[in-house]
mmCIF file of the C-alpha atoms, coordinates in Angstrom:
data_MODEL
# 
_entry.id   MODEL 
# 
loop_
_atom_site.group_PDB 
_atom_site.id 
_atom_site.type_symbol 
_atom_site.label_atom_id 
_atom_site.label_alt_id 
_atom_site.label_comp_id 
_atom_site.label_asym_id 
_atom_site.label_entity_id 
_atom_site.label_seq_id 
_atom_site.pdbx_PDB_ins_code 
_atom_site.Cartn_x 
_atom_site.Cartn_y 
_atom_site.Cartn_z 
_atom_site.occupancy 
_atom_site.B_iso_or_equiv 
_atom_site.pdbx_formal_charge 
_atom_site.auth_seq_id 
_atom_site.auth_comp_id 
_atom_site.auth_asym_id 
_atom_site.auth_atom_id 
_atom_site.pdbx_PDB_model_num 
ATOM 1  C CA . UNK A 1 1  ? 1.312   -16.727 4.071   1.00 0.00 ? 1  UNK A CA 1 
ATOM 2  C CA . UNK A 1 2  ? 3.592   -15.171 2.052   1.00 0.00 ? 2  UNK A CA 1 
ATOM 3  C CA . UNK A 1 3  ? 5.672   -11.611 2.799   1.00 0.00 ? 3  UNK A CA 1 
ATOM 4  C CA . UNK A 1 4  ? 3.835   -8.056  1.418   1.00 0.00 ? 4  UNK A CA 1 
ATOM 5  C CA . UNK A 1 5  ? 6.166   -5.169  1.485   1.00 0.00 ? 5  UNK A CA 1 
ATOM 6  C CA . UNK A 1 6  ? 4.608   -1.601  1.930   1.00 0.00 ? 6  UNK A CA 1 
ATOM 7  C CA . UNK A 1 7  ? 6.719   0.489   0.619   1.00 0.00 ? 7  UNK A CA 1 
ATOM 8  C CA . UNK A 1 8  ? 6.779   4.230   2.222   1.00 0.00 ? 8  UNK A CA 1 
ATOM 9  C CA . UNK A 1 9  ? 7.883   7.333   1.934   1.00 0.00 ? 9  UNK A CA 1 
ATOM 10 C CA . UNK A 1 10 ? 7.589   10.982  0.978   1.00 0.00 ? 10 UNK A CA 1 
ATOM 11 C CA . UNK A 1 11 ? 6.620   12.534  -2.786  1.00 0.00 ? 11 UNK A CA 1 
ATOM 12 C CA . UNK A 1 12 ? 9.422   12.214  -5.622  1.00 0.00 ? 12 UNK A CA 1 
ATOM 13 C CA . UNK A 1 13 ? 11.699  9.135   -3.261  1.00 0.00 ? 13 UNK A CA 1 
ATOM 14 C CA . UNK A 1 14 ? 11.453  6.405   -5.679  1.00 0.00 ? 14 UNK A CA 1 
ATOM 15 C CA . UNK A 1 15 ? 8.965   4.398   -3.839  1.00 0.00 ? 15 UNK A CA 1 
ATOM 16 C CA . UNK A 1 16 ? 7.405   3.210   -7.347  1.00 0.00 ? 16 UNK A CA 1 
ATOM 17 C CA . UNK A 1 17 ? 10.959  2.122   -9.317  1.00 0.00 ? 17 UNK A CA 1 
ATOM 18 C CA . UNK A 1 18 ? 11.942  0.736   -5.775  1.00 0.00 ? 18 UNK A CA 1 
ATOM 19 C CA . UNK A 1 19 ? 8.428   -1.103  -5.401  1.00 0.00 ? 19 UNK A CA 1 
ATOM 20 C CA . UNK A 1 20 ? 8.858   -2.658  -9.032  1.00 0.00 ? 20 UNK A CA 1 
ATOM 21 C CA . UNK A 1 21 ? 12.466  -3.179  -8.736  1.00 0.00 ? 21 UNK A CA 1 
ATOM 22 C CA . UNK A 1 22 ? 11.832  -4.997  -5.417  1.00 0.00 ? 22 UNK A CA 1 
ATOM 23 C CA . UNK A 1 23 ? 9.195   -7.554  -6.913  1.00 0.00 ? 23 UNK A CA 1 
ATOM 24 C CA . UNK A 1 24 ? 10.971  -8.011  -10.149 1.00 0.00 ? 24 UNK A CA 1 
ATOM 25 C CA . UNK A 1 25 ? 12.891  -10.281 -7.682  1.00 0.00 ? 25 UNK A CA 1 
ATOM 26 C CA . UNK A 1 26 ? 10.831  -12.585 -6.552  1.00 0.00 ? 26 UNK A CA 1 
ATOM 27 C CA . UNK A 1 27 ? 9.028   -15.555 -9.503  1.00 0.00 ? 27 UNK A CA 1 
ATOM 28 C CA . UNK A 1 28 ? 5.515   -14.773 -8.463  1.00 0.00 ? 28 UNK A CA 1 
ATOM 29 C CA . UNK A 1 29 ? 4.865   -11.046 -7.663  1.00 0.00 ? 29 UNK A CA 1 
ATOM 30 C CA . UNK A 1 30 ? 2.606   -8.252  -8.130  1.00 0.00 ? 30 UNK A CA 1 
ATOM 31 C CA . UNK A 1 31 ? 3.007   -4.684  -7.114  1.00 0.00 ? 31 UNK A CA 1 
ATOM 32 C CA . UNK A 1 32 ? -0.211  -2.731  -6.386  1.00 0.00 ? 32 UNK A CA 1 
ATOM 33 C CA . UNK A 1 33 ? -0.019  1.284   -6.996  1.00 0.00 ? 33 UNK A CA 1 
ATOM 34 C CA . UNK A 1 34 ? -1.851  3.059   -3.690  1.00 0.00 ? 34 UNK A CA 1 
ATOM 35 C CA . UNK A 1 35 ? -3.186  5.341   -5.582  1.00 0.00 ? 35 UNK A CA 1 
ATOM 36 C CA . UNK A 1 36 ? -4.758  1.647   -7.532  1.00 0.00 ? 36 UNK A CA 1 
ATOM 37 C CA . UNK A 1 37 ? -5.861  0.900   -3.969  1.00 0.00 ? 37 UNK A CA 1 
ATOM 38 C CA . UNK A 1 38 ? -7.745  4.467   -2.696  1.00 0.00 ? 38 UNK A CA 1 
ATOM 39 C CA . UNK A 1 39 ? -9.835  4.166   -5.575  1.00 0.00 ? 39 UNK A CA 1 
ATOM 40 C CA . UNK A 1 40 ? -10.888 1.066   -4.613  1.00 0.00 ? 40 UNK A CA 1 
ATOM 41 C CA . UNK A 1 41 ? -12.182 2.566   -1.671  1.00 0.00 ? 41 UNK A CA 1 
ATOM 42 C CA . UNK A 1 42 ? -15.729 3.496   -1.777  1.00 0.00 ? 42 UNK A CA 1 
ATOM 43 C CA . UNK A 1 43 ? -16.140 5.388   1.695   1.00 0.00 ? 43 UNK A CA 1 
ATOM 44 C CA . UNK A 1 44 ? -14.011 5.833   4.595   1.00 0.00 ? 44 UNK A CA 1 
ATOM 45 C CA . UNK A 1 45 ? -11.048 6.543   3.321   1.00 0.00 ? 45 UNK A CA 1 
ATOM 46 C CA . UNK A 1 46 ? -8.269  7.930   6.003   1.00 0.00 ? 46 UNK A CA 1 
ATOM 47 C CA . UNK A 1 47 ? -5.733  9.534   4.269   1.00 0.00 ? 47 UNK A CA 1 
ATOM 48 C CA . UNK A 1 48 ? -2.428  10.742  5.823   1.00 0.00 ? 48 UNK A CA 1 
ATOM 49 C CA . UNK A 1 49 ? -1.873  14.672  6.628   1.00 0.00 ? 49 UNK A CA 1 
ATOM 50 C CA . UNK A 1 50 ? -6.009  14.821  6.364   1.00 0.00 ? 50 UNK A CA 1 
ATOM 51 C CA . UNK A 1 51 ? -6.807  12.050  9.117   1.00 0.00 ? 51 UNK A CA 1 
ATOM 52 C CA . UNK A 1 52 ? -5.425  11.645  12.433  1.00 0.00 ? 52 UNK A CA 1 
ATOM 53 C CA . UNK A 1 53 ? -2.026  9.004   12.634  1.00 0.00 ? 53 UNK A CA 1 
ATOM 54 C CA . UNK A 1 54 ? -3.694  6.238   14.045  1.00 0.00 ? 54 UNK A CA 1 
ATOM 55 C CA . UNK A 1 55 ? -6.672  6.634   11.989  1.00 0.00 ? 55 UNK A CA 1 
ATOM 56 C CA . UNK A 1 56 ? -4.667  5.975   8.887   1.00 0.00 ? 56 UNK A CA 1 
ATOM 57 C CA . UNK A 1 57 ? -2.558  3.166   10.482  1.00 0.00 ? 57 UNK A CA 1 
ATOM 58 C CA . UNK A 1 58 ? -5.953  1.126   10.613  1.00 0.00 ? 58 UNK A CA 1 
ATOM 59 C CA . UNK A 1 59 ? -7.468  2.047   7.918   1.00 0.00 ? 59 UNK A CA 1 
ATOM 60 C CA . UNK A 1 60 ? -3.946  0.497   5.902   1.00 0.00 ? 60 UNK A CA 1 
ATOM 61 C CA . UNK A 1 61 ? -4.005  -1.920  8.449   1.00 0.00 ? 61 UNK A CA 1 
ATOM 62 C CA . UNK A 1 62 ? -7.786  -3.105  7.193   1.00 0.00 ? 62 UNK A CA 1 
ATOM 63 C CA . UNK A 1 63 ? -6.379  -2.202  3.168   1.00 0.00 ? 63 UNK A CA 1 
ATOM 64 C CA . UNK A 1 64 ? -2.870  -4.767  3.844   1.00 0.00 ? 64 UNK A CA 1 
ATOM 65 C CA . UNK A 1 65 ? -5.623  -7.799  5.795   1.00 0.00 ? 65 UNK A CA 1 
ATOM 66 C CA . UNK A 1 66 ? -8.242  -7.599  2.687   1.00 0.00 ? 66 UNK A CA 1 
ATOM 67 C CA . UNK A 1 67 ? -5.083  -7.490  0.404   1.00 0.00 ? 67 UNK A CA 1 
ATOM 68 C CA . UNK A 1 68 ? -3.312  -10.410 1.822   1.00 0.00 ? 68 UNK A CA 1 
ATOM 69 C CA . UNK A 1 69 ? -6.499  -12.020 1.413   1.00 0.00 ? 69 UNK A CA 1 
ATOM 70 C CA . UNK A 1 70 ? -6.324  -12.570 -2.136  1.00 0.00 ? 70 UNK A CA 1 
# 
């Protein structure tokens, strides 16, 4: 299985120029907006500030499995 990086962090950081920067370094990579990913989502969404911590942990827990999947 090969390594996914989940890149955090609070509004405005950089998380999106580090996310591409960081898989611009690898041959085979693919970076995946979240906000790509909650409209995937069709129902059950958890998202953080609006859904308890753990809540959201398993709900990107569940996103990162189906993810890795491909």
């Amino acid at each position: 299985m090969h390594p996914i990086y989940l890149v955090v962090g609070p509004p405005a950081v950089g998380k999106r120029t580090t996310s591409r920067a960081l898989a611009a370094r690898f041959p085979k990579s693919l970076h995946i907006p979240v906000d790509d990913i909650r409209n995937m989502v069709v129902s059950g969404i958890e998202l953080p500030g609006a859904s308890s911590p753990a809540r959201v942990i398993s709900f990107y827990s569940l996103v990162l499995f189906n993810i890795s999947l491909y």
